[in-house]
C-alpha positions as a Markdown table, in Angstrom:
| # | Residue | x | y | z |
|---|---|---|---|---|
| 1 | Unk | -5.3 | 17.6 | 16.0 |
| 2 | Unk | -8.1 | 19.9 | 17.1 |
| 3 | Unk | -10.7 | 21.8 | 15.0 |
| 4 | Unk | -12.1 | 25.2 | 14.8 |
| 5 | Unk | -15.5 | 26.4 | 13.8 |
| 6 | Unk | -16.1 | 29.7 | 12.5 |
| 7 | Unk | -19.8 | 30.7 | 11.3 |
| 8 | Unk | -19.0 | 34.8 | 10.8 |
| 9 | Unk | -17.3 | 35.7 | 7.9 |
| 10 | Unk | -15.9 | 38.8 | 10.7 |
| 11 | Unk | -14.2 | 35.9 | 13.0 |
| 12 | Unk | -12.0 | 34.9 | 9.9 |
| 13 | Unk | -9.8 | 37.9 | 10.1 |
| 14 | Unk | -8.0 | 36.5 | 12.6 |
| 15 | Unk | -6.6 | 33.8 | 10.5 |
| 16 | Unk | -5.8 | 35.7 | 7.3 |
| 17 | Unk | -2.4 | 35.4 | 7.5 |
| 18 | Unk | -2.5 | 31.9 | 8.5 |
| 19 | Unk | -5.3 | 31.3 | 5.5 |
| 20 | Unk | -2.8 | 32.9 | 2.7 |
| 21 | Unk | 0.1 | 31.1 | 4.5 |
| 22 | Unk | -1.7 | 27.5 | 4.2 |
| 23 | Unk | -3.1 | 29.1 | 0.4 |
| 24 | Unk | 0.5 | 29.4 | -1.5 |
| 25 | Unk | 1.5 | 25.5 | -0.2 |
| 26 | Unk | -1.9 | 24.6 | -1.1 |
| 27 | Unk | -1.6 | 21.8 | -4.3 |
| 28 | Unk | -3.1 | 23.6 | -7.3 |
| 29 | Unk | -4.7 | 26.7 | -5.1 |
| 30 | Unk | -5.9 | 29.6 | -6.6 |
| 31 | Unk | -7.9 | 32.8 | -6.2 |
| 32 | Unk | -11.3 | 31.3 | -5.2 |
| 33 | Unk | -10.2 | 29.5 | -2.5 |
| 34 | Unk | -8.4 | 32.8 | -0.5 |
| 35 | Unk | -10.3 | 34.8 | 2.3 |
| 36 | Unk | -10.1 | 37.8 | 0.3 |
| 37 | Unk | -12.6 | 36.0 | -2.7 |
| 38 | Unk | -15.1 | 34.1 | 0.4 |
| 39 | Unk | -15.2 | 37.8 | 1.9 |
| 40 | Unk | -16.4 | 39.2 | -1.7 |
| 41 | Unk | -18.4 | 36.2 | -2.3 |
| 42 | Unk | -20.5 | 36.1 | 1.4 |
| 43 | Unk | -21.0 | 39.8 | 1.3 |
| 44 | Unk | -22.9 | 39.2 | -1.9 |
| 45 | Unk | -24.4 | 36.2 | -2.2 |
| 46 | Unk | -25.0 | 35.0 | 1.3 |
| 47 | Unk | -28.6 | 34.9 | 1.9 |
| 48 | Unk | -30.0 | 31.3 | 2.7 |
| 49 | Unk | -26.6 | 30.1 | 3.4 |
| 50 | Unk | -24.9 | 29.3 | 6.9 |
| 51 | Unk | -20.9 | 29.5 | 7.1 |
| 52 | Unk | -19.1 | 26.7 | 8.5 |
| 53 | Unk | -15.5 | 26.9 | 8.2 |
| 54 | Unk | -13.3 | 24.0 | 9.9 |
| 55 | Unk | -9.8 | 25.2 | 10.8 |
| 56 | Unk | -7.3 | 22.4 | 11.5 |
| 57 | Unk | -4.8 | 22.6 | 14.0 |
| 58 | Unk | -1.8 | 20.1 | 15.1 |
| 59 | Unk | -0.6 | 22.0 | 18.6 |
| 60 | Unk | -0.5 | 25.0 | 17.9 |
| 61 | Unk | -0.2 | 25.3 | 14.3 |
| 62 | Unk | -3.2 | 25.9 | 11.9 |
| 63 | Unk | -2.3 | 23.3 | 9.5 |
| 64 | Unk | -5.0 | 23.2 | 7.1 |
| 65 | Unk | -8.9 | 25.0 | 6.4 |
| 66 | Unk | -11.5 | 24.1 | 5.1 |
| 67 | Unk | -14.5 | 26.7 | 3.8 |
| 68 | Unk | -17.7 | 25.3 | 3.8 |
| 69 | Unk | -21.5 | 26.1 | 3.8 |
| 70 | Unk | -25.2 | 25.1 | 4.5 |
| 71 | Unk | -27.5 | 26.0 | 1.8 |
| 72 | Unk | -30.9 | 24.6 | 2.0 |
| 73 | Unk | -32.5 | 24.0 | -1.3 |
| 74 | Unk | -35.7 | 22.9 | -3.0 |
| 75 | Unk | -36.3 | 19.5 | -4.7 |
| 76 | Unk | -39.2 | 18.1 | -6.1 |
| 77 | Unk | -39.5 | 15.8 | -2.8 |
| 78 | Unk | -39.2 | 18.5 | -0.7 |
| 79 | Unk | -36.3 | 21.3 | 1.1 |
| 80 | Unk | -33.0 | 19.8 | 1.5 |
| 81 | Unk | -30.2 | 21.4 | 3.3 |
| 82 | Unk | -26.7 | 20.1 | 2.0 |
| 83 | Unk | -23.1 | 21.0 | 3.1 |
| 84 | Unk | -21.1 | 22.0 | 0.6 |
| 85 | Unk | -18.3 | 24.5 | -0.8 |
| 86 | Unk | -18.7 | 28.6 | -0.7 |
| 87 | Unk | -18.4 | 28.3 | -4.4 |
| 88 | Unk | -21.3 | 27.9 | -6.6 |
| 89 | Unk | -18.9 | 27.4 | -9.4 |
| 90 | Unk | -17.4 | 30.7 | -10.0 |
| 91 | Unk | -14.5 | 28.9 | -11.0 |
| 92 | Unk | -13.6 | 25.5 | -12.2 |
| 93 | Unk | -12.3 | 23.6 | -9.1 |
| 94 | Unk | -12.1 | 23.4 | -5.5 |
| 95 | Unk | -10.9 | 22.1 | -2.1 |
| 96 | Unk | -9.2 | 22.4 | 1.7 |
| 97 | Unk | -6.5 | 25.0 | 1.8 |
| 98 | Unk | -3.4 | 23.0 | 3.1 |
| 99 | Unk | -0.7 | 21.5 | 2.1 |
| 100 | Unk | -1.8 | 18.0 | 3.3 |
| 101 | Unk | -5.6 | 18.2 | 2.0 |
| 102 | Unk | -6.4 | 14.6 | 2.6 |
| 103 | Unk | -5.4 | 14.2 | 6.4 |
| 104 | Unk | -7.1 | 18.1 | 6.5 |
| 105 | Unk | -10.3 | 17.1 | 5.0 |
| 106 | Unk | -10.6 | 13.8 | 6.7 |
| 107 | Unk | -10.5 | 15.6 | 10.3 |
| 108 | Unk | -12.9 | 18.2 | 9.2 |
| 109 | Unk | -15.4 | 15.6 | 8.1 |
| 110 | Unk | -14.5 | 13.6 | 11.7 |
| 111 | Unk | -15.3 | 16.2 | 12.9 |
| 112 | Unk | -18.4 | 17.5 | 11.3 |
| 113 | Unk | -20.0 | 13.9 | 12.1 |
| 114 | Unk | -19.3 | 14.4 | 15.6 |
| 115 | Unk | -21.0 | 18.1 | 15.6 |
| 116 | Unk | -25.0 | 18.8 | 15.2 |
| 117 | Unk | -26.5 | 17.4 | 12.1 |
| 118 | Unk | -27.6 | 20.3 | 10.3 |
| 119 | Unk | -27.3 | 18.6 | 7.3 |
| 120 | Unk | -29.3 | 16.2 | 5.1 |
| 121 | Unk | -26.1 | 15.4 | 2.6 |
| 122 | Unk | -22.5 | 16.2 | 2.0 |
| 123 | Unk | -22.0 | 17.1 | -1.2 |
| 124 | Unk | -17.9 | 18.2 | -2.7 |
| 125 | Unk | -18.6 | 19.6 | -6.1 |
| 126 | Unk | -15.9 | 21.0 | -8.3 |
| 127 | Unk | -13.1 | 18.5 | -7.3 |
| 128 | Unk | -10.2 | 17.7 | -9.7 |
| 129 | Unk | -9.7 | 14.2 | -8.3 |
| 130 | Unk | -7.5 | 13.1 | -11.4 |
| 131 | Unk | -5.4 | 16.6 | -11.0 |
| 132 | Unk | -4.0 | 18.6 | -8.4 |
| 133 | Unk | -6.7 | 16.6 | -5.6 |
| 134 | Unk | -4.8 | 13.4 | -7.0 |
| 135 | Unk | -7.7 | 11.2 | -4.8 |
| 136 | Unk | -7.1 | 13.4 | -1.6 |
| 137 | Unk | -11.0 | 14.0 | -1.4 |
| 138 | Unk | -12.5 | 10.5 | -2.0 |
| 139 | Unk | -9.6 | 9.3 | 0.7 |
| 140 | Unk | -10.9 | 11.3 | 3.3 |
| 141 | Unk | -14.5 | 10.5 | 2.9 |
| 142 | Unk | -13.4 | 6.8 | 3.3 |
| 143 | Unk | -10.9 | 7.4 | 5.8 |
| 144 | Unk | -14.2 | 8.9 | 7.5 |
| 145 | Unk | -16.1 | 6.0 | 7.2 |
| 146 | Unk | -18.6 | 8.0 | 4.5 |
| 147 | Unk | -20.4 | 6.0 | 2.0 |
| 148 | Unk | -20.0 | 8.1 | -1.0 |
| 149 | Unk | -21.5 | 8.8 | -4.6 |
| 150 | Unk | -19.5 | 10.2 | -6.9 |
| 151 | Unk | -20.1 | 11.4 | -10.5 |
| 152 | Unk | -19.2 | 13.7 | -13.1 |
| 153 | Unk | -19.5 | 17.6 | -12.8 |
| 154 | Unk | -18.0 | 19.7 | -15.6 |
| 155 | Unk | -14.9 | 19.8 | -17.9 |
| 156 | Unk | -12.7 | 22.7 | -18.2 |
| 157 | Unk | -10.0 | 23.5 | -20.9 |
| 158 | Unk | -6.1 | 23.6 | -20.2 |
| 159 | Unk | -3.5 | 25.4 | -22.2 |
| 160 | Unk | -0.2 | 24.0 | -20.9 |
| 161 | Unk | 2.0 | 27.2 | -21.0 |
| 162 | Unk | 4.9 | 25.8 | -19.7 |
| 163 | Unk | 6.4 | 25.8 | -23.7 |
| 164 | Unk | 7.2 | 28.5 | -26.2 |
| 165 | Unk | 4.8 | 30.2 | -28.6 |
| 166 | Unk | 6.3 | 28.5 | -31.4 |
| 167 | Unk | 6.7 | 25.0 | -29.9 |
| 168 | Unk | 2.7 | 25.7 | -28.9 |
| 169 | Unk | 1.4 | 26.5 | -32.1 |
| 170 | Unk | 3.5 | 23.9 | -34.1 |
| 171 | Unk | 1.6 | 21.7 | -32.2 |
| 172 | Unk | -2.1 | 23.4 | -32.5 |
| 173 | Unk | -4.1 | 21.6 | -35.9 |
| 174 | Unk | -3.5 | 23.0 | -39.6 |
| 175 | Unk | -6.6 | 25.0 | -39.4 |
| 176 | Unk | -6.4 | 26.1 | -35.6 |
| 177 | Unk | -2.8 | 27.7 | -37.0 |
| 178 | Unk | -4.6 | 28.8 | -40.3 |
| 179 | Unk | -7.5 | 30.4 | -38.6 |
| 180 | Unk | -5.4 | 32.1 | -35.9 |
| 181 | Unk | -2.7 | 33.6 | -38.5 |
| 182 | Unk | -5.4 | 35.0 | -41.3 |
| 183 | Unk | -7.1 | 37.0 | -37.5 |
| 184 | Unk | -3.7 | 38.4 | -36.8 |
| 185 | Unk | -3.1 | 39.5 | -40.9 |
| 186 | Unk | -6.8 | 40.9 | -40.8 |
| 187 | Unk | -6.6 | 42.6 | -38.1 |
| 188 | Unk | -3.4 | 44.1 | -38.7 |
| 189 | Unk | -4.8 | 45.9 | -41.9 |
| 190 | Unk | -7.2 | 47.6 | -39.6 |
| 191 | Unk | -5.0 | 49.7 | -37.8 |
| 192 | Unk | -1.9 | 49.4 | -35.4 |
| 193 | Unk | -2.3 | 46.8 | -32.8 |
| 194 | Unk | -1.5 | 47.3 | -28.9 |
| 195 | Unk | -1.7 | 45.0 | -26.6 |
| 196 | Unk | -1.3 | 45.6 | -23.2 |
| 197 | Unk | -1.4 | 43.7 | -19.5 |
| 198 | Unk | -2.3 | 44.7 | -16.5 |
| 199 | Unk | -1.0 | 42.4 | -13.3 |
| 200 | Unk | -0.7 | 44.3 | -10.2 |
| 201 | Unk | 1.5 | 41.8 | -7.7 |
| 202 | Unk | -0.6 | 43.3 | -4.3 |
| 203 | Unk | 0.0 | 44.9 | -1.8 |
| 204 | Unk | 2.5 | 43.0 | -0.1 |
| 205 | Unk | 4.8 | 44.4 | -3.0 |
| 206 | Unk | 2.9 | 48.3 | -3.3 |
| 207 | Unk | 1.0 | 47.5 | -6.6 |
| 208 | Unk | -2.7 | 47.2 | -5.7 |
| 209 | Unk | -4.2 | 50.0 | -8.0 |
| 210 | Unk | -7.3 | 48.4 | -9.4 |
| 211 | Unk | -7.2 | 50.6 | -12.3 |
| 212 | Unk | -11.0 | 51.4 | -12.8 |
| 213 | Unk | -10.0 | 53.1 | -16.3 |
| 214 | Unk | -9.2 | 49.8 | -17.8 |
| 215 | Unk | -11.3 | 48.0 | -15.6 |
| 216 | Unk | -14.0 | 50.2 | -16.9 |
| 217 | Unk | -13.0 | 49.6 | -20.1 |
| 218 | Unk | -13.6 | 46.0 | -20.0 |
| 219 | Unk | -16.8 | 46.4 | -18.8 |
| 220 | Unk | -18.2 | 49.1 | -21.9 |
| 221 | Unk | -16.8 | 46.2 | -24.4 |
| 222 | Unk | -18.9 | 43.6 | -22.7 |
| 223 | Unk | -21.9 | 46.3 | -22.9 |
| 224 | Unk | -20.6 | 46.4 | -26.5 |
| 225 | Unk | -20.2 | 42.6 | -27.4 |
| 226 | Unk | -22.8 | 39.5 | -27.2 |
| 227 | Unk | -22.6 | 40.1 | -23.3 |
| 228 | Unk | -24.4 | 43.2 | -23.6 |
| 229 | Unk | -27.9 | 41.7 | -24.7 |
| 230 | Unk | -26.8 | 38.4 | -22.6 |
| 231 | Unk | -29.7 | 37.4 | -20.3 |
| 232 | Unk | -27.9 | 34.7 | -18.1 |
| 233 | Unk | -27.1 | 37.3 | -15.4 |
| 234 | Unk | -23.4 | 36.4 | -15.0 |
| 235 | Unk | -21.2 | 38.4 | -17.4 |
| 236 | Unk | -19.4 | 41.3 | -16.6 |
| 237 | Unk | -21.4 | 43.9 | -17.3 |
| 238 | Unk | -24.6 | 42.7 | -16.2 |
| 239 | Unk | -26.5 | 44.7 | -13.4 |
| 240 | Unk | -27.0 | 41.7 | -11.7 |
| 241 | Unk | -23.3 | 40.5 | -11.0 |
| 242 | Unk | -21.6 | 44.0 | -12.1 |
| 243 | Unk | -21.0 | 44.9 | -8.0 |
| 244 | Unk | -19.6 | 41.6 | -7.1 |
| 245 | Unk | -17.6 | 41.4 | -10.0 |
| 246 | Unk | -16.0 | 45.3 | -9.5 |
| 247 | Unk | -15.9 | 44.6 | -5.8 |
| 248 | Unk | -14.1 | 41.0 | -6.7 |
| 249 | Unk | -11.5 | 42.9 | -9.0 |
| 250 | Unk | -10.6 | 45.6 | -6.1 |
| 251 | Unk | -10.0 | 42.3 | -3.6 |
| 252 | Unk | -7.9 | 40.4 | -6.4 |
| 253 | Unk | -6.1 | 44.0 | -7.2 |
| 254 | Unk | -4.9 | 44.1 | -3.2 |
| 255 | Unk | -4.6 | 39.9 | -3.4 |
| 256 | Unk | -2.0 | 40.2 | -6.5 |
| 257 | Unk | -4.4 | 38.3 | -8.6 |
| 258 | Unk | -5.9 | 40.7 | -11.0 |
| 259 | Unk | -5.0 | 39.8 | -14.7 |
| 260 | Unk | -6.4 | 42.4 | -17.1 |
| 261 | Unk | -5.5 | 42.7 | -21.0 |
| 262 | Unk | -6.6 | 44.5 | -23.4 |
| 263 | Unk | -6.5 | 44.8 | -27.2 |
| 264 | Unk | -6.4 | 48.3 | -29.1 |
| 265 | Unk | -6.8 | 48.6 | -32.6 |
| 266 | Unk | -5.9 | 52.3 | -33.9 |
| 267 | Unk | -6.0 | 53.4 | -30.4 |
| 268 | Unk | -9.2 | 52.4 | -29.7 |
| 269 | Unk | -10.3 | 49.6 | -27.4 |
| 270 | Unk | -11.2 | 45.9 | -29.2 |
| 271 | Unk | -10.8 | 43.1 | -27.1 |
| 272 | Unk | -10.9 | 42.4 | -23.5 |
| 273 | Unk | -9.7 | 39.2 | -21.5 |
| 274 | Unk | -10.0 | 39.3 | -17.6 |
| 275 | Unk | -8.4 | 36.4 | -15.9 |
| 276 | Unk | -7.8 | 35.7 | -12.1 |
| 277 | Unk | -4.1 | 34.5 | -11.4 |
| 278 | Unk | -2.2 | 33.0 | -8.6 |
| 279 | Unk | 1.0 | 31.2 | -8.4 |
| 280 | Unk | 1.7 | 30.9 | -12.4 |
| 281 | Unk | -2.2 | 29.4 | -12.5 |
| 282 | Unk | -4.4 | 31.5 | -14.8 |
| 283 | Unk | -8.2 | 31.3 | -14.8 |
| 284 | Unk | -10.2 | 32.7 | -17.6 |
| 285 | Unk | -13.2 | 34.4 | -16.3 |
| 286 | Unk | -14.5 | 36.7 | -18.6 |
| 287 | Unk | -13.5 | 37.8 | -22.5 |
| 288 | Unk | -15.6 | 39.9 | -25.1 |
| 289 | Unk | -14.6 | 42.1 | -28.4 |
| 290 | Unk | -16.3 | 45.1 | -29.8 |
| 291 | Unk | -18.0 | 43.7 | -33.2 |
| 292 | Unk | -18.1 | 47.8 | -34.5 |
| 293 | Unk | -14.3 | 48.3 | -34.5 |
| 294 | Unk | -14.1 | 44.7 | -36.5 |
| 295 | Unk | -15.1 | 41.2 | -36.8 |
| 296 | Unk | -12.3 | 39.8 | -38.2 |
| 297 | Unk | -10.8 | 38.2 | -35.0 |
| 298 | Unk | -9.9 | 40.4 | -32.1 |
| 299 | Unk | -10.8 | 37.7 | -29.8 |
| 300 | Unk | -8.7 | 34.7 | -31.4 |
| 301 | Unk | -5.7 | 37.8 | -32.0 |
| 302 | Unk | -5.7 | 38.7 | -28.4 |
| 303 | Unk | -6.0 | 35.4 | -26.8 |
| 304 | Unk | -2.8 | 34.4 | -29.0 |
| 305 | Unk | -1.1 | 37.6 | -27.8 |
| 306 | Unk | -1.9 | 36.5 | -24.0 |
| 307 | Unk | -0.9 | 33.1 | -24.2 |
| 308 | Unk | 2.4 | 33.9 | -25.8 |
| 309 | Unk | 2.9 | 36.7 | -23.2 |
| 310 | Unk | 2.1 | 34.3 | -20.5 |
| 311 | Unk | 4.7 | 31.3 | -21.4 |
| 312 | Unk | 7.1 | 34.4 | -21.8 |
| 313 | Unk | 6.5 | 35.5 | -17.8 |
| 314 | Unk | 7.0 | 31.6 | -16.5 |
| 315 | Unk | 2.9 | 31.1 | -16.4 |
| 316 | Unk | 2.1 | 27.2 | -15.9 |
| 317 | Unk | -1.3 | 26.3 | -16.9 |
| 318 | Unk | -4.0 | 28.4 | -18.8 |
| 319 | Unk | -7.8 | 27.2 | -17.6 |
| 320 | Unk | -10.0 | 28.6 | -20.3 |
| 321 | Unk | -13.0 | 28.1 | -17.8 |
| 322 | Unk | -15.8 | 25.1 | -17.7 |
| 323 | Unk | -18.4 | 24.3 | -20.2 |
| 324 | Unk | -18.4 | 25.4 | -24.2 |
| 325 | Unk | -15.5 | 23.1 | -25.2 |
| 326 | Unk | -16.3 | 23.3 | -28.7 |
| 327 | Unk | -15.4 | 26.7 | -29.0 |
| 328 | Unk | -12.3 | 26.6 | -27.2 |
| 329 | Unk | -11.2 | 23.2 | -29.6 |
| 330 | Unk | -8.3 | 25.4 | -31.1 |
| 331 | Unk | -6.8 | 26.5 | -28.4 |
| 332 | Unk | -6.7 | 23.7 | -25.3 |
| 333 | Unk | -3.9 | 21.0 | -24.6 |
| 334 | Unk | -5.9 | 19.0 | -22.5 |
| 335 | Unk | -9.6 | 18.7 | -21.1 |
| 336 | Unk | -9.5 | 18.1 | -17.1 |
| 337 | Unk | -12.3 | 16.8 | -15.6 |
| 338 | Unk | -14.2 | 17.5 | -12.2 |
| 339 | Unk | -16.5 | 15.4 | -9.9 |
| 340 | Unk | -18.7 | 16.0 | -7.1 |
| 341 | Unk | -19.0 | 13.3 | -4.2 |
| 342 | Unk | -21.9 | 12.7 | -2.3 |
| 343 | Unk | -23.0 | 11.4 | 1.1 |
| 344 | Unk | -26.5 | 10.8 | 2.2 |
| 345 | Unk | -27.2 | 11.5 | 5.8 |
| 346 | Unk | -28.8 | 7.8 | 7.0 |
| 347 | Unk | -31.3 | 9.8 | 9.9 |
| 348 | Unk | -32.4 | 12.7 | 7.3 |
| 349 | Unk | -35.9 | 11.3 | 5.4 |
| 350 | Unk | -35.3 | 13.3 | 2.5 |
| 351 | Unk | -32.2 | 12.1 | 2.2 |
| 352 | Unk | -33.3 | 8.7 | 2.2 |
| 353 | Unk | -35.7 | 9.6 | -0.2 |
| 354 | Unk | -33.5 | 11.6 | -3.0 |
| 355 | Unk | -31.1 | 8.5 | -2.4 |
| 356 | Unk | -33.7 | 6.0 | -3.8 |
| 357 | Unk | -34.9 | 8.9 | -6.4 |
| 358 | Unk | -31.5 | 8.6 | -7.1 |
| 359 | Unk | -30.9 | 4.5 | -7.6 |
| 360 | Unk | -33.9 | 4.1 | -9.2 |
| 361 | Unk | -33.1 | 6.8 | -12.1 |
| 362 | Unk | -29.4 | 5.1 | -12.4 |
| 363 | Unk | -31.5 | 1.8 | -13.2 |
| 364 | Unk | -33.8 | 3.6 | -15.5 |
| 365 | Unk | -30.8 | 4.8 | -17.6 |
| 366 | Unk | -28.8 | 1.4 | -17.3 |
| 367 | Unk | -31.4 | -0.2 | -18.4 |
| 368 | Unk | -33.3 | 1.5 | -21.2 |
| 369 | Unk | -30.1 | 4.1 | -21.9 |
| 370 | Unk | -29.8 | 7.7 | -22.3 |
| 371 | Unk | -33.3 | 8.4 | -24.1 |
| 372 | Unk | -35.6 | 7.5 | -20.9 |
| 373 | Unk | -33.4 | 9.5 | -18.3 |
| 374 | Unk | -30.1 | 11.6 | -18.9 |
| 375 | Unk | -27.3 | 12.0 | -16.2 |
| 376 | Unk | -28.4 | 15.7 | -16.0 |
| 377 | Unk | -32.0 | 14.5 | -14.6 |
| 378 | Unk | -30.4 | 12.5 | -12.4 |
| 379 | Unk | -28.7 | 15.2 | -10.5 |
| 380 | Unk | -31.4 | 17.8 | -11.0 |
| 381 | Unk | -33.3 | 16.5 | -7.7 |
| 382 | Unk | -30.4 | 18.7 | -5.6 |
| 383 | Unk | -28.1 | 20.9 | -8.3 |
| 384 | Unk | -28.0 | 24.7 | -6.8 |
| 385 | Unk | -30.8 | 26.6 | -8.4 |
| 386 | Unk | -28.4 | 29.4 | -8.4 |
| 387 | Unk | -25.1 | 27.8 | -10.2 |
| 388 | Unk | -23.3 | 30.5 | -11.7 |
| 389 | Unk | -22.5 | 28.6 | -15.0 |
């Protein structure tokens, strides 16, 4: 096996094909890890990073590729520069684009130890090793003789769509069904209700109209909603994201990955969901509802109306998107977990030294529990300032 390194988002054209080849045989691969997203993604948020992408090749076959990055960030010991996934959690999980992750992986990192250090530590982040990654990750680092840390990152929520409607909401809670049946009478007495989906398959099949009238309208009921007054930067209509999320939405339009649904109450619009979807796998990345056409549930109405339109089209799993599990109690089958994994570099001093920041703050909280130092303070010395949730 031989490996590539690429470190000019121009000099991956050459492999698109190859990289959407490897993508659909790729276990649990979605939109995030394509070309087409690391294109969108690099043109707008590449400053103070440094591509590496490793492509893997067995004779003359690329068999596997893996995206990955140099960022160099600030710690309270001092700047760090860590290797690491294009990602910054713009979605919920990630990993090598092959069919064979593990034996990709492990020859990238081979490799990467062999290549100049420009690193002071590895660090995975958003891996599903008790899902689709099924270990792959934490096989390779050991397979690559890496001494590893690894901890807990973030949960997500899963709807399991491969049932009916009616199978799925026997099985929701009394009040989950309760709740979700009194939005769907209240909203009916508003006006008639129209629900409509938007799922371009690409270009591949001549349907990669991005449709900036809907997309557009998505973005006046986030001006409308909560988002509107939001001051986190990330939702959808937000002047700091609101490019990279339009020019995201073109690429996923031509990709076949644009989801788009909308909710219309007496002809006007209520309710927005915009999803990301590849290979029956549906990610959640933004939803809002206009408060002045009603309050009465548009969002619980139109997530039940998506859902059951989903198991009717063959979809498999529904992720509702990390974080705010609370709020998404009614609706999930299963919480799925990711992990980061960490390597220290043994020659880089500030490795050495976030490494024994590290240990000694796992002692601290062994010893005298969560109320002298939280797992959140422990990975504060190196998180991404910039984390997108």
């Amino acid at each position: 096996m031989s490996v590539i390194e690429l470190n000019e988002i121009e000099g991956l054209k050459a492999y698109h094909a190859d990289w959407n080849r490897l993508l659909a045989v790729t276990p649990g691969g979605n939109f995030f890890q394509s070309l087409d997203w690391l294109q969108v993604y690099w043109q707008h948020f590449h400053e103070k990073q440094y591509l590496r992408v490793l492509v893997i090749r067995d004779a003359d076959e690329v068999t596997g590729i893996v995206p990955l990055c140099i960022q160099r960030l600030k710690t309270k010991f001092g700047s760090c520069r860590i290797l690491t996934y294009p990602f910054d959690d713009w979605g919920s999980f990630y990993g090598p684009v092959s069919a064979n992750p593990e034996k990709t992986l492990t020859a990238a990192l081979n490799f990467i130890q062999q290549s100049q250090r420009d690193w002071d530590l590895i660090d995975l982040r958003c891996v599903d090793s008790n899902g689709f990654d099924d270990g792959a990750t934490e096989r390779a680092l050991e397979a690559a003789n890496l001494s590893l840390k690894k901890t807990s990152w973030n949960q997500t929520a899963y709807v399991d769509l491969s049932q009916n409607w009616d199978e799925y909401l026997a099985g929701r809670s009394g009040k989950a069904r309760q709740t979700y049946l009194r939005s769907e009478r209240r909203v009916e007495k508003e006006g008639e209700i129209e629900f409509l989906r938007y799922r371009p398959r690409g270009e591949n099949f001549g349907e990669s109209d991005p449709r900036w009238d809907l997309y557009e309208v998505c973005e006046e009921i986030a001006r409308k909603s909560w988002q509107g007054d939001s001051t986190t930067g990330t939702t959808l209509s937000h002047e700091n994201v609101a490019q990279y999320f339009r020019d995201t939405h073109e690429s996923a339009a031509r990709f076949g990955a644009a989801d788009l649904n909308l909710l219309y109450v007496s002809g006007q619009p209520a309710a927005f969901i915009y999803n990301y979807v590849f290979q029956g796998l549906v990610f959640s990345l933004r939803m809002g509802f206009d408060p002045s056409v009603s309050n009465k549930g548009l969002g619980r109405l139109l997530m039940g109306r998506m859902l059951r339109n989903s198991m009717e089209r063959g979809d498999r799993i529904y992720d509702i998107g990390p974080g705010s599990l609370d709020a998404k109690k009614y609706w999930y089958t299963s919480v799925e977990n990711s992990y980061r994994y960490v390597h220290y570099s043994s020659v880089s001093k500030i490795a050495k030294v976030l490494q024994i920041s590290n240990r000694i703050a796992n002692w601290y909280r062994d010893r005298f529990s969560n109320d002298v130092v939280s797992q959140s303070q422990i990975s504060s010395d190196f998180e991404h300032p910039t984390s997108q949730h």
